[in-house]
N, C-alpha and C positions, 0 to 999 in steps of 0.2 A: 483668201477669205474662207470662211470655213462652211462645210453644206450645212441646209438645213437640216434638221429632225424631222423624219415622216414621223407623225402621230400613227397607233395603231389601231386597226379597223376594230369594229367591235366592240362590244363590253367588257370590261376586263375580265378575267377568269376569275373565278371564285375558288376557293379553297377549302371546298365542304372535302375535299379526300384527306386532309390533314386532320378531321376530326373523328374518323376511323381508323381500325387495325385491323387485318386482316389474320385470325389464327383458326387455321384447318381451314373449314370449308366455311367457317360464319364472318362475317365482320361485327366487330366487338365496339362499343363507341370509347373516345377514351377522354371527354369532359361529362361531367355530372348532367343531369337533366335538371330542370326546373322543379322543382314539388310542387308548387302555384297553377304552373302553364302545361305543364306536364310531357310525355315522353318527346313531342315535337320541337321542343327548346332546349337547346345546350346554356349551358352558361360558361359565362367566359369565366379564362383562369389570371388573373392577375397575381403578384406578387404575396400582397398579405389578403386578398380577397378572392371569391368567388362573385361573378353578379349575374345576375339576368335582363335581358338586355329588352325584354319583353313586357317585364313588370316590374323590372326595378329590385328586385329579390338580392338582397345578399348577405353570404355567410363570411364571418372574417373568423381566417384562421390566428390560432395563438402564434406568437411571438417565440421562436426555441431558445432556449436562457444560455448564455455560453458561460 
Protein backbone atom coordinates (compact mmCIF):
# COMPACT_ATOMS: atom_id res chain seq x y z
CA UNK A 1 0.00 0.00 0.00
CA UNK A 2 1.35 3.09 -0.58
CA UNK A 3 2.41 5.92 2.40
CA UNK A 4 0.73 8.76 3.16
CA UNK A 5 1.41 12.43 2.05
CA UNK A 6 2.71 14.66 4.88
CA UNK A 7 0.90 17.98 4.19
CA UNK A 8 3.31 20.95 4.67
CA UNK A 9 3.70 22.97 7.69
CA UNK A 10 3.03 26.45 7.20
CA UNK A 11 1.64 28.99 4.74
CA UNK A 12 2.58 28.37 1.66
CA UNK A 13 5.32 30.73 0.24
CA UNK A 14 4.52 33.44 -1.54
CA UNK A 15 6.14 34.57 -4.77
CA UNK A 16 6.51 38.49 -4.29
CA UNK A 17 10.67 37.59 -5.45
CA UNK A 18 9.31 36.76 -8.91
CA UNK A 19 8.02 40.17 -9.34
CA UNK A 20 11.42 41.84 -8.95
CA UNK A 21 14.76 42.12 -10.82
CA UNK A 22 17.68 42.68 -9.60
CA UNK A 23 20.15 45.06 -11.76
CA UNK A 24 23.39 46.76 -10.05
CA UNK A 25 22.55 47.49 -6.72
CA UNK A 26 18.51 48.38 -7.13
CA UNK A 27 15.66 46.05 -7.55
CA UNK A 28 13.72 47.06 -10.54
CA UNK A 29 9.75 45.82 -10.47
CA UNK A 30 9.01 44.01 -13.57
CA UNK A 31 4.82 44.13 -13.82
CA UNK A 32 3.23 47.57 -14.27
CA UNK A 33 1.69 49.37 -11.07
CA UNK A 34 -1.85 50.24 -10.78
CA UNK A 35 -2.58 54.03 -11.91
CA UNK A 36 -5.86 53.74 -9.55
CA UNK A 37 -4.20 52.10 -6.36
CA UNK A 38 -1.07 53.17 -6.95
CA UNK A 39 2.92 52.27 -6.49
CA UNK A 40 1.64 49.48 -3.76
CA UNK A 41 -0.29 47.22 -6.57
CA UNK A 42 1.05 45.34 -9.26
CA UNK A 43 -1.05 44.18 -11.78
CA UNK A 44 -1.28 40.94 -13.05
CA UNK A 45 0.02 40.04 -16.63
CA UNK A 46 -2.33 37.83 -18.45
CA UNK A 47 -2.25 36.86 -22.13
CA UNK A 48 -4.38 39.67 -23.94
CA UNK A 49 -4.69 41.72 -20.67
CA UNK A 50 -3.23 43.47 -17.86
CA UNK A 51 -5.63 43.72 -14.42
CA UNK A 52 -5.60 44.83 -11.15
CA UNK A 53 -6.63 42.64 -8.73
CA UNK A 54 -7.41 45.55 -6.19
CA UNK A 55 -9.78 47.47 -8.13
CA UNK A 56 -10.52 45.71 -10.98
CA UNK A 57 -8.38 48.07 -13.49
CA UNK A 58 -7.74 46.62 -16.78
CA UNK A 59 -5.82 47.42 -19.88
CA UNK A 60 -6.21 45.12 -22.86
CA UNK A 61 -3.61 44.90 -25.22
CA UNK A 62 -3.95 44.86 -29.10
CA UNK A 63 -4.15 41.83 -30.90
CA UNK A 64 -0.59 41.58 -33.39
CA UNK A 65 -2.14 40.91 -37.09
CA UNK A 66 -0.06 38.11 -38.65
Amino acid sequence: MAEAKKAPKGPPKKGAWKLYEKKGDKLERKNKSCPKCGQGFFMAQHEDRVYCGGCGYTEFQKKKQV
